[in-house]
N, C-alpha and C positions, 0 to 999 in steps of 0.2 A: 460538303462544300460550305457548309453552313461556320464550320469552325475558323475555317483558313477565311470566311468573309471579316467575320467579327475578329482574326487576328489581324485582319488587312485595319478595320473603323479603329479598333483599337491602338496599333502602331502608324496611323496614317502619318504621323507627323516625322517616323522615321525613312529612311530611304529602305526599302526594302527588296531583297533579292529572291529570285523565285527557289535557289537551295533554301534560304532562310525559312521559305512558306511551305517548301515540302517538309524541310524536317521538323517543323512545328506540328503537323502530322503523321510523320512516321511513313511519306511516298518518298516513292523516287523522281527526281523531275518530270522524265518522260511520263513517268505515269498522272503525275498531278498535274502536267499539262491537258494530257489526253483527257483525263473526269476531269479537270477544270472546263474546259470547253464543251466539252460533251452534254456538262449541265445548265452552262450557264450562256451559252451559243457564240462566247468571247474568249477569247487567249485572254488568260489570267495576267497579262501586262497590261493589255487594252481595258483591262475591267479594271484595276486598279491606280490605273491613269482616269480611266472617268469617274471612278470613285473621288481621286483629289481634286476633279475639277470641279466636280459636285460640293462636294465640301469648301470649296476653297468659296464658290457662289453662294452659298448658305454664309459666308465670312463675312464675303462682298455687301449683303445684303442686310445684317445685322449687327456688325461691329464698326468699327473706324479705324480698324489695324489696318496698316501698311500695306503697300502691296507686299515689298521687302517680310513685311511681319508673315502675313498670309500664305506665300512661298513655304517660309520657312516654315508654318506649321501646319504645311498637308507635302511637307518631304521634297519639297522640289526648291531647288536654284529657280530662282527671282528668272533669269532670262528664260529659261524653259519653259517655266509658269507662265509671263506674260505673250509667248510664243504657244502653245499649247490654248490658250482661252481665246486668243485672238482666234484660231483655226476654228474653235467651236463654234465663239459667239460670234464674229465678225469684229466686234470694239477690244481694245484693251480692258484688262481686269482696271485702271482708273476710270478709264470711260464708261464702263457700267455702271462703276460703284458713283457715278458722279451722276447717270442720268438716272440711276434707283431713287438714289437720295432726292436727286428733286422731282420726281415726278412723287415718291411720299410724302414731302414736306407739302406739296397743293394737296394734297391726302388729308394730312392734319391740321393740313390752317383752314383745313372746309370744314371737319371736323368740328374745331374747336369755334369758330362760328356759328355752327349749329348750336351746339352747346350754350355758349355766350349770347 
């Protein structure tokens, strides 16, 4: 499972189909559903969906890309994405990245206080 995870980190930014993930392994659907679950306690959609949501919060948290941008580069439509993070986190992916930011920026201006 270790292969098909790191092809999932690796292509996250593409839309990817579960034939795509078994024949990058050489299974058959059924089967790569069955060990995908088996080892990892999720159906290989739900694991790959929290894979980009995951990802997409590591974006949120460290970049200034779009939401629009951030979508696009963990493979999902801008409406799904902001549909899908809401269900997670409760806020929009802007309402996170809006209360990340400021709750760091009283981070760094206390920081730099000390400092100074």
């Amino acid at each position: 499972m270790r292969n098909i995870i790191a092809f999932m980190n690796a292509n996250i930014q593409r839309r990817l189909s579960v034939r795509e993930l078994a024949r990058s392994v050489n299974l058959s659907i059924p089967h790569l559903r069955r060990l995908f679950k088996s080892e990892t306690g999720k159906p290989i959609t739900t694991y790959l969906k929290d894979l980009r949501l995951q990802c997409s919060r590591d974006l949120l948290e460290t970049t200034f890309l779009s939401v629009k941008e951030i979508a696009a580069s963990v493979g999902q439509s801008a409406n799904h994405f902001i549909t899908d993070f809401k269900k997670l986190h409760g806020v929009t992916p802007s309402q996170f990245a809006a209360r990340y930011r400021r709750a760091n920026r009283g981070v760094s201006e206390r920081a730099v206080d000390r400092i100074g």
